[in-house]
N, C-alpha and C positions, 0 to 999 in steps of 0.2 A: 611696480607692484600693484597700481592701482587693477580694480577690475568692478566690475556690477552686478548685479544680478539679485535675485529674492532670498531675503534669510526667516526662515522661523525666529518666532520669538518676540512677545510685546515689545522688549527692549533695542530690537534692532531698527534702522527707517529702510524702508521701502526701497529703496537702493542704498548698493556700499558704493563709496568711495574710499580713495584711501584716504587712510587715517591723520598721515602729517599733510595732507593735500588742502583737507577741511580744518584743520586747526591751523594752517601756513606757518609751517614751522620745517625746519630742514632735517634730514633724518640724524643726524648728528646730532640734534640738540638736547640740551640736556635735562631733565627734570622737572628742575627748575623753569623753564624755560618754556617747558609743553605743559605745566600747572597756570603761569601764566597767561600762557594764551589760551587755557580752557576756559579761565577765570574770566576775560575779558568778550569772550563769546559769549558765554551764557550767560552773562548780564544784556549782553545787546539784544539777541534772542529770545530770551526768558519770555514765556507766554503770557505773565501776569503785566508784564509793557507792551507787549504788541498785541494787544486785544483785538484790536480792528486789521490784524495781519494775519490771516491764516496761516501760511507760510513760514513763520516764525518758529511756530510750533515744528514743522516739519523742520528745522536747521538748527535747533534746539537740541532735536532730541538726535541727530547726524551727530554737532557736536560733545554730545554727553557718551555716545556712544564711541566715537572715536578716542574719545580721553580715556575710557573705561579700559581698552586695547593698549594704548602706549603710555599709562600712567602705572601698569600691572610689567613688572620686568620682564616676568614668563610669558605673558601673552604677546608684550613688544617683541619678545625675542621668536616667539613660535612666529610671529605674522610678518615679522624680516627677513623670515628661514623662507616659510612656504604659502606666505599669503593669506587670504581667507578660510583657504579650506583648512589650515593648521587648528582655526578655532572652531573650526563646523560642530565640533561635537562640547565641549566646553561651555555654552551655555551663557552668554555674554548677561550679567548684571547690571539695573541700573541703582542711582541712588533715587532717592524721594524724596522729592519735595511736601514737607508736611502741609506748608501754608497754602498748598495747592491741592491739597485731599480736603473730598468732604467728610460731613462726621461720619459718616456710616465707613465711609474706606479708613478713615483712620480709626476710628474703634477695632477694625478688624487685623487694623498693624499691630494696635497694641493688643490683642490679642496674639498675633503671632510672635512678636514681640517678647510675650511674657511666656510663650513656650516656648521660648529657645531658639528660634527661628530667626536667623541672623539680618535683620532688615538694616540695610543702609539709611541713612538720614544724607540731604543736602543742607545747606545751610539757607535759608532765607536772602530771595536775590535785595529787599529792603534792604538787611542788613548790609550786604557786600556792598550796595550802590550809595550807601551813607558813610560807608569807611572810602570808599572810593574816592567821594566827594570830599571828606575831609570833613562831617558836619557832628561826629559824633563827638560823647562830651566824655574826654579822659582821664580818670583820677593817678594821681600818683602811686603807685605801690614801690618805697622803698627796697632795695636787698637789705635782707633779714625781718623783714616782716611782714606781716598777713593780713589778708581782709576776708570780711564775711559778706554776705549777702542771698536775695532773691530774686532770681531772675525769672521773666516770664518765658515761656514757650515760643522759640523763634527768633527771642531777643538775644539781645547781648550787651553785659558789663565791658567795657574797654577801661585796662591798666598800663599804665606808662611807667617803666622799669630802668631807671636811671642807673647805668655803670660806668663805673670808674675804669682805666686804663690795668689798673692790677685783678680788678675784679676780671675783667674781661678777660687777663691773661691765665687767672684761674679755673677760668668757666664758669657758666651760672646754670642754674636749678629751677625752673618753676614751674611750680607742682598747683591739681586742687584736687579736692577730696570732697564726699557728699556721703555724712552719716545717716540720711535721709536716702540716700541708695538712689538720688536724682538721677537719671541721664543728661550728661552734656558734654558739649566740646569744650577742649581746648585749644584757640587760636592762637597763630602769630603771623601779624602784618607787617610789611616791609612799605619803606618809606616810598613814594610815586613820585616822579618830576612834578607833577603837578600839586604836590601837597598832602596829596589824599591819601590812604593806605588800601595796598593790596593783600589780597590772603596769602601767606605765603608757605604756612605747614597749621596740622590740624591734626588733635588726636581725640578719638571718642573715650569716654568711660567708659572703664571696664570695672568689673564686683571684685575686690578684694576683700577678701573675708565678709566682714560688717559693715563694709564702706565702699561707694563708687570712686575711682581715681584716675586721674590722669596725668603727665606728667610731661615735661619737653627738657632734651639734656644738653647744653651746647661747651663742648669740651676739649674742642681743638682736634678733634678725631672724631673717622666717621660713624656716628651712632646710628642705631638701627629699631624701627618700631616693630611691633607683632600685630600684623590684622589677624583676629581670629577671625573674619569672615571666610578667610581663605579655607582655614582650616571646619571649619560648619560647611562650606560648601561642597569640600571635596569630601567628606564622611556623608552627605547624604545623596551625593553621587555614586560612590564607589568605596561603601565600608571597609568591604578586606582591604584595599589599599590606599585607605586616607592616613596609613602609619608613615608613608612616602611625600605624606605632603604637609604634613605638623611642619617643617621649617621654612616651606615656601611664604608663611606668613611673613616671614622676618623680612620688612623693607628698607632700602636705607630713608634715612631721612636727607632732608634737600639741604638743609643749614646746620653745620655741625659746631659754626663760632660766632661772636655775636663781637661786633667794634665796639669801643665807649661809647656813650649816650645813651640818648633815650629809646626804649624799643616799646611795641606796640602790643599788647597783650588780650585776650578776650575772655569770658567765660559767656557759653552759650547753651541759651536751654536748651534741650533735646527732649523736654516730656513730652509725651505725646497730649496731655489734658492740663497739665498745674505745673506753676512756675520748679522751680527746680532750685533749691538751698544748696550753698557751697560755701567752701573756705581756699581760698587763691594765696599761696604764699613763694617769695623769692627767695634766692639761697645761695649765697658764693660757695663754688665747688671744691675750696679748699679746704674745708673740713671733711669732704671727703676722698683724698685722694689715692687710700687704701680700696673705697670704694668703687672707685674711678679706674684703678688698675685692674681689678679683679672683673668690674664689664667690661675692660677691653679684651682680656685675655679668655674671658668667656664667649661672648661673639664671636671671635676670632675662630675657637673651636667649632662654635656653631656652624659658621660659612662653610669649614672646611668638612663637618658633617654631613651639611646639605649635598653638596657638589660630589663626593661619597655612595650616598642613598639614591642620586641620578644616578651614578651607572649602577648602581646595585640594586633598581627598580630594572633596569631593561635584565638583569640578569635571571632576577625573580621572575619577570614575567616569561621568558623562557622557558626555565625550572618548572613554573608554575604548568605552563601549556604543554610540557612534555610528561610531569607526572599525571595530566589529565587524559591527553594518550596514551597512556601505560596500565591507568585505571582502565579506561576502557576497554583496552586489548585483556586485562585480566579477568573484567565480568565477561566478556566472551568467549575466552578461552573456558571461565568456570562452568558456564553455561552448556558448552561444547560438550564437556568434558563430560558433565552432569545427564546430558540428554544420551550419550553413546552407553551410560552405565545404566540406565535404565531402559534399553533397546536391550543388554548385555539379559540384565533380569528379566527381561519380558521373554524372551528367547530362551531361556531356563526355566521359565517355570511352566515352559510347553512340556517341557522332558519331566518333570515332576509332578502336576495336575492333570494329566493327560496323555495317551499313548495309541499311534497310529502303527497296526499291522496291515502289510502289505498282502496281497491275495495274489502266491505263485502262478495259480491256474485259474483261468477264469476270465473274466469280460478285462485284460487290457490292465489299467490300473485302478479299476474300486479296490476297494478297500474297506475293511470291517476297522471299527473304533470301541475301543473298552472304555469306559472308564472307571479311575482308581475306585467307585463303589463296585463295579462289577470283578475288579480283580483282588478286593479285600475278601468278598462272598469265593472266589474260587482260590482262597488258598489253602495251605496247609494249616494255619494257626489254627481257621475252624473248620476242620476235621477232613478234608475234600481233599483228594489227594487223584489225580487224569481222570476226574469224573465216577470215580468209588464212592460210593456212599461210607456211613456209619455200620449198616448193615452189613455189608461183606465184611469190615472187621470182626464183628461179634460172630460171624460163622465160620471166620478161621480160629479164632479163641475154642468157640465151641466144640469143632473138628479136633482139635488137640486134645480136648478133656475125654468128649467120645471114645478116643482111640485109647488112653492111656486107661477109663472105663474098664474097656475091654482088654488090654493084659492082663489087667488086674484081676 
């Protein structure tokens, strides 16, 4: 499936390759599996380590680019079907690195930013390459309780969430929230043979009501997150039909259960200018297992709605292209119809505003033309009757009296 060639677009490099080619990964693999080896790329590559490598740059952004393709289900799956050109028109995203914009480019994210305009964030390669290394400093956060804090932009708080074997068997919770309407992530790191921790899932705040939140649910069944980037992208692509892609958001998550011990927790700022206030708190999922049933059972709906609205997008689209053939055959037909009726009046109001007599004898076909003034002047209403005047009336009247005169 591999192939080359040039793609528009800042976000693309300069030649494709394929996708699990440059991330060395087998097409089989799973999720998991192509998050971590994006993870372990873009740390090698990241531009802000290879300063004196040009290059870097260029295989940096190959690798973000190809992640961007098989970390996106529809996109893996459109570019397993038909390659490259599946995505030609689609519009390939990157994320941003903040700590790698200057202030003028970041002022202008946060700008778009606060208009609604859906900018992805990366995570700071410091950060990842400090959790990597095993160097950062982890507080404890118990199940059932919560911590507050400030974090700076780019940073991050790391929590260490100690469970129990029942706890694990009932799932766990943990959630943060920012009354402060802060942006930031949610991490969870997985333990590395070498000590270190890798990123392992990751969720951004979102506005709920009065509060930014985020949340990660690990319940022994497969849970699913919502990018609404998907959903901002495909409405300012293709408004009429961004109603066909509201559920393409829904992604699964890579970790749906979590063993005893200790696991690796983050809160990361995402402001764009000022640290970003939170409250981080853990939560055995047995107090909610009424809870717990009712998202399985709704997901479950959901998927099978999505998979629905696929084929019922190719049918709209159809519908759609044949009622616009139909329109169009109608304004022509109107048109038609419109111009033959007024050819119809024009051609009538010859016989009504105007009148051609033919000349039996004489040069061939001239012809003498009246018109309706000259045939109001010769009729009978005013008083002309084959060319008789007024006069010869009044001297047949007269004639009459004369004679009747004379009997008398």
């Amino acid at each position: 499936m591999a192939s080359s060639g040039k793609m528009e677009g800042p976000s693309a490099p300069a030649v494709r390759r394929d996708p699990y080619e440059v991330l060395s990964v087998p097409r089989d693999s799973s999720d998991q599996e192509i998050k971590s080896a994006y993870r372990k790329l873009a740390l090698k590559y990241h531009p802000d380590k290879n300063a004196s490598n040009p290059e870097a740059s260029e295989l940096f952004k190959e690798v973000a680019y190809s992640y961007s393709i098989l970390s996106d289900p529809e996109k893996r799956r459109q570019y397993d079907t038909a390659g490259f050109e599946a995505l030609e028109n689609e519009g390939m995203d990157m994320e941003i690195d903040l700590s790698n914009l200057g202030t003028v480019n970041t002022m202008f994210a946060a700008l778009f930013s606060k208009l609604g305009v859906p900018i992805k964030t990366t995570i700071s390669p410091n950060v990842l390459e400090e959790a990597m290394n095993g160097t950062v400093t982890v507080r404890p956060l118990p199940v059932g309780t919560s911590a507050t804090g400030k974090v700076d932009k780019q940073c991050a708080h790391f929590f260490g969430v100690t469970i129990s074997e029942e706890q694990a068997h009932s799932g766990i919770v943990v959630r943060v929230t920012s009354p402060a309407q802060s942006k930031f992530k949610l991490l969870y790191f997985e333990q590395e043979v070498n000590g270190g921790y890798g990123l392992a899932l990751q969720e951004d705040s979102q506005k709920t009501g009065k509060v930014t939140s985020a949340g990660m649910y690990f319940l022994h069944f497969q849970v699913y997150r919502m990018d609404s980037t998907v959903n901002a992208l495909a409405m300012a692509k293709d408004p009429e039909a961004a109603f066909f892609k509201r559920l393409e958001g829904l992604q699964p998550c890579e970790v749906s259960a979590l063993k005893p011990g200790t696991h690796i927790f983050a809160v990361y700022g995402d402001n764009f200018f000022k640290p970003a206030s939170y409250m981080i708190e853990a939560m055995c999922a047995k107090s909610y297992e009424d809870t717990t049933e009712r998202l399985k059972e709704i997901e479950t709906k959901i998927l099978a709605k999505r998979n629905d609205l696929r084929q019922f997008e190719t049918e709209y689209r159809k519908a759609l292209a044949r009622f616009q053939e139909v329109t169009n055959r109608y304004t022509q037909e109107r048109e038609a119809v419109d111009d033959m009726l007024r050819e119809r009046d024009s051609i009538h109001c010859s016989f009504t505003t105007e009148r051609t007599l033919l000349n039996p004898v004489g040069a061939g076909s001239s012809s003498s033309r009246y018109t309706t003034e000259h045939s109001i002047h010769g009729s009978p209403e005013n008083g002309s009757v084959d060319g008789r005047d007024k006069s010869g009336k009044k001297k047949w009247f007269n004639l009459n009296l004369n004679r009747s005169d004379k009997k008398a």
